[in-house]
C-alpha positions in Angstrom: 98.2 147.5 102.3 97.5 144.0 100.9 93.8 142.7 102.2 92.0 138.9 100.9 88.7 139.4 101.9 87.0 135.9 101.7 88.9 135.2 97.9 88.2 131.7 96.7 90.2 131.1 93.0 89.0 127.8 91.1 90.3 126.0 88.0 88.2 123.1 86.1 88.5 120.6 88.6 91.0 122.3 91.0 90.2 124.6 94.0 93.5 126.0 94.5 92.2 128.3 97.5 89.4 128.6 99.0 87.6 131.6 101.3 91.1 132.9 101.9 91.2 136.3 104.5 94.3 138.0 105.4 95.5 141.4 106.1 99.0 143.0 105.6 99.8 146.6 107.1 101.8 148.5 104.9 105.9 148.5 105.3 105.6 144.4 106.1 107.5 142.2 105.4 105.7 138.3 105.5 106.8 134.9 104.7 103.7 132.8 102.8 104.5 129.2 103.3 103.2 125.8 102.5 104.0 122.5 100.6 104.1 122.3 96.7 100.8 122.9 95.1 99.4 124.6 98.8 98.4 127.7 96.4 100.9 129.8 97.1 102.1 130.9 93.4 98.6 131.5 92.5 98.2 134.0 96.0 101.3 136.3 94.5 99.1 135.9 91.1 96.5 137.3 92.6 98.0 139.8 94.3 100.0 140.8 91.2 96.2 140.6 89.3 98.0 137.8 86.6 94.6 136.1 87.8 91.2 137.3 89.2 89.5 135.8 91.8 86.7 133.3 91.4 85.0 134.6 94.6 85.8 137.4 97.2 87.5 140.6 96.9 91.5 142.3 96.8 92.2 145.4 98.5 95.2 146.7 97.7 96.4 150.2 98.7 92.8 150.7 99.4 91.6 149.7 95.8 89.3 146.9 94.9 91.7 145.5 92.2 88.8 143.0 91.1 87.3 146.2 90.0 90.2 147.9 88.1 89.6 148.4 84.0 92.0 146.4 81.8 93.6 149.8 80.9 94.2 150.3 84.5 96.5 146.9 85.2 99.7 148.2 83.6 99.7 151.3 85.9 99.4 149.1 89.0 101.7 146.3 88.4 104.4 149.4 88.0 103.9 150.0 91.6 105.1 146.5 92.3 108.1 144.0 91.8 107.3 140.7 91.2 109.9 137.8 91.2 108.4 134.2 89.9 110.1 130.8 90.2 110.9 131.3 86.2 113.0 134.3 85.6 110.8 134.9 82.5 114.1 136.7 80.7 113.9 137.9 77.6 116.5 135.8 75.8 117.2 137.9 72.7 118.0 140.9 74.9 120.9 141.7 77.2 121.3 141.7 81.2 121.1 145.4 80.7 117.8 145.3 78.3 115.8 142.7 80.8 116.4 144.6 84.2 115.8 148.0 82.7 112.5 147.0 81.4 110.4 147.9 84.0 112.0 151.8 83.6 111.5 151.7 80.1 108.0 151.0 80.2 107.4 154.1 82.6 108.5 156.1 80.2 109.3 158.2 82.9 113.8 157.9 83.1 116.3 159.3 81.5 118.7 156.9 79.7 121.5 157.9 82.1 119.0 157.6 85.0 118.2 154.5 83.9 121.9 153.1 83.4 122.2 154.4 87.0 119.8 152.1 88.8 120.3 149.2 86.4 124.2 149.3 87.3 123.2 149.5 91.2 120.3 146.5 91.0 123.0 144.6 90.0 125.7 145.5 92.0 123.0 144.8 94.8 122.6 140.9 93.4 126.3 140.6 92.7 126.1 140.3 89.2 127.6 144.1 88.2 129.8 143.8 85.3 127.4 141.5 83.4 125.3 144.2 81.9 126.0 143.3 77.7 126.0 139.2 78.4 122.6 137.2 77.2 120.7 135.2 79.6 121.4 132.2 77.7 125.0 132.4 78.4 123.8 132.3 82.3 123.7 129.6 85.3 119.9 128.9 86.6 120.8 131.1 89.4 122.7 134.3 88.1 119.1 134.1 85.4 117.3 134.2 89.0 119.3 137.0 90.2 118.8 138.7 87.4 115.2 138.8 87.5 115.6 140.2 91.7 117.4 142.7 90.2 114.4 143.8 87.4 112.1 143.4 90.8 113.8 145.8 93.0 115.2 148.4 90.1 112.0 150.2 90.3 112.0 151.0 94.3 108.5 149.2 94.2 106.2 149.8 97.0 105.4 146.0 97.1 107.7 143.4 96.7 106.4 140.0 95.5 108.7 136.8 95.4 107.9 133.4 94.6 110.6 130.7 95.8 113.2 133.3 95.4 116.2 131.5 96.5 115.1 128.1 95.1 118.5 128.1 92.2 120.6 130.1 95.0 123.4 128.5 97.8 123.1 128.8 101.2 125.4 132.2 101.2 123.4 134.1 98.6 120.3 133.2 99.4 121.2 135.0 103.2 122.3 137.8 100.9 119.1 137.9 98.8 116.9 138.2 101.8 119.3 140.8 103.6 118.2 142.8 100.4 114.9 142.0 100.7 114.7 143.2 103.9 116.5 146.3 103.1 113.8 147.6 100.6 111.7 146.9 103.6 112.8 149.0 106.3 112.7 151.6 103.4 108.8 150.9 103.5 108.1 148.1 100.7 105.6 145.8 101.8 107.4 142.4 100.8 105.6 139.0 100.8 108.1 136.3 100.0 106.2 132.3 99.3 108.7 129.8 99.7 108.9 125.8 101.3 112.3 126.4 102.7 112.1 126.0 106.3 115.6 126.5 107.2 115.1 130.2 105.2 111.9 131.0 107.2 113.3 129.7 110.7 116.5 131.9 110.2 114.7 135.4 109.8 112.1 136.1 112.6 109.2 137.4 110.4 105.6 137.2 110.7 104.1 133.6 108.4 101.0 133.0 106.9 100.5 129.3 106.1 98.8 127.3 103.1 97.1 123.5 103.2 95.7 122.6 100.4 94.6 125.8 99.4 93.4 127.1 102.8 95.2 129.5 105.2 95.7 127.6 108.2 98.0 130.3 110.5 
C-alpha cells in the first residue's frame, strides 16, 4: 500500500531524511517513531504529497505519486485522512462546516448524507452536540478532536496522523487510538508518528523508527 523506495527529502541546509525504504501492506496499521525533528512530520508529508521528494520514489496504491499531474493531487489526498499536530481549522466556520469539508469537496453527498456522517465523526470523538460552536470558542484538545473527526468522516483508505494525542489526557487519547484501530480492522491502512512511548508500548503494533532523519528499525 504505502512503499519509500530509497526517498531522500532535503531543505537548504537541512537533510531531514535521507535514502529512506519501507514497505506497508495494505489494512496496517504502524506506529512511526522518533525524537523531535527525527523527520517524522515531513514522512506523513510525503506520503500525503504536501512535499515531493528530493531523491527516490513513492508508491502508493501502486502509483508513483512523484509522477502524478498537479490536477491529479486533489483526487488522491480524498482517498486519505490526514491529521497534523495543528488542527488547521477554519476559524470563521462552524464544527459542522470544518469536518464536513472533506464531503463537500467530493461533491459527491447529499446534504442529509453529509449531516449523517458529520453527526457520527463526532459522536465517535465525543464532541456530538457541538456541531454550530466556532473553533475559537474551543480547548487545544476538543480543536484536535475536531480535526480526527474531519480525518475519519470520509471512511479514508489511509489514515495519516501526526502526534495525534499530543493536547489529549491519558483516557482519551486510549479512546482516540481504539478508533483508530477500528477504521483499521475495517481495512484503512493507518500510520500514526508520535514520541509518546507509554502510547506506543500500550498497543502491540508493528514500529518503524527515525534518527536524525534515517530509519533505523
Amino acid at each position: 500500500m504505502i512503499q519509500f523506495q530509497h526517498v531522500s527529502k532535503h531543505y537548504p541546509g537541512h537533510k531531514a531524511l535521507h535514502r529512506i525504504s519501507f514497505h506497508l501492506t495494505p489494512g496496517s496499521m504502524t506506529f512511526l517513531q522518533g525524537h523531535s525533528g527525527a523527520g517524522k512530520s515531513t514522512l506523513l508529508k510525503l506520503i500525503a504529497r504536501l512535499e515531493v521528494p528530493s531523491q527516490g520514489h513513492i508508491v502508493i496504491a501502486g502509483q508513483n505519486i512523484r509522477r502524478f499531474k498537479q490536477r491529479h493531487i486533489p483526487y488522491y489526498r480524498r482517498t486519505m485522512g490526514i491529521v497534523f499536530q495543528d488542527p488547521h481549522l477554519l476559524h470563521t466556520r462552524s464544527v459542522f462546516d470544518n469536518v464536513a469539508l472533506p464531503l463537500i469537496i467530493s461533491g459527491h453527498f447529499s446534504y442529509r448524507e453529509i449531516g449523517r456522517r458529520v453527526r457520527a465523526a463526532l459522536d465517535k470523538v465525543q464532541l456530538l452536540g457541538k456541531e454550530k460552536i466556532y473553533p475559537v470558542a474551543l480547548s487545544g484538545g476538543e480543536c484536535q478532536r475536531i480535526s480526527i473527526a474531519r480525518a475519519i468522516v470520509g471512511k479514508p483508505q489511509i489514515l495519516l496522523a501526526d502526534e495525534p494525542t499530543g493536547n489529549l489526557d491519558h483516557a482519551l487519547a486510549q479512546d482516540i487510538m481504539r478508533l483508530f484501530e477500528q477504521f483499521n480492522q475495517v481495512g484503512a491502512t493507518v500510520l500514526i508518528a508520535t514520541h509518546d512511548d507509554a502510547l506506543i508500548t500500550a498497543w502491540d503494533k508493528p514500529k518503524m523508527t527515525l534518527h536524525k532523519g534515517q530509519l533505523i528499525t
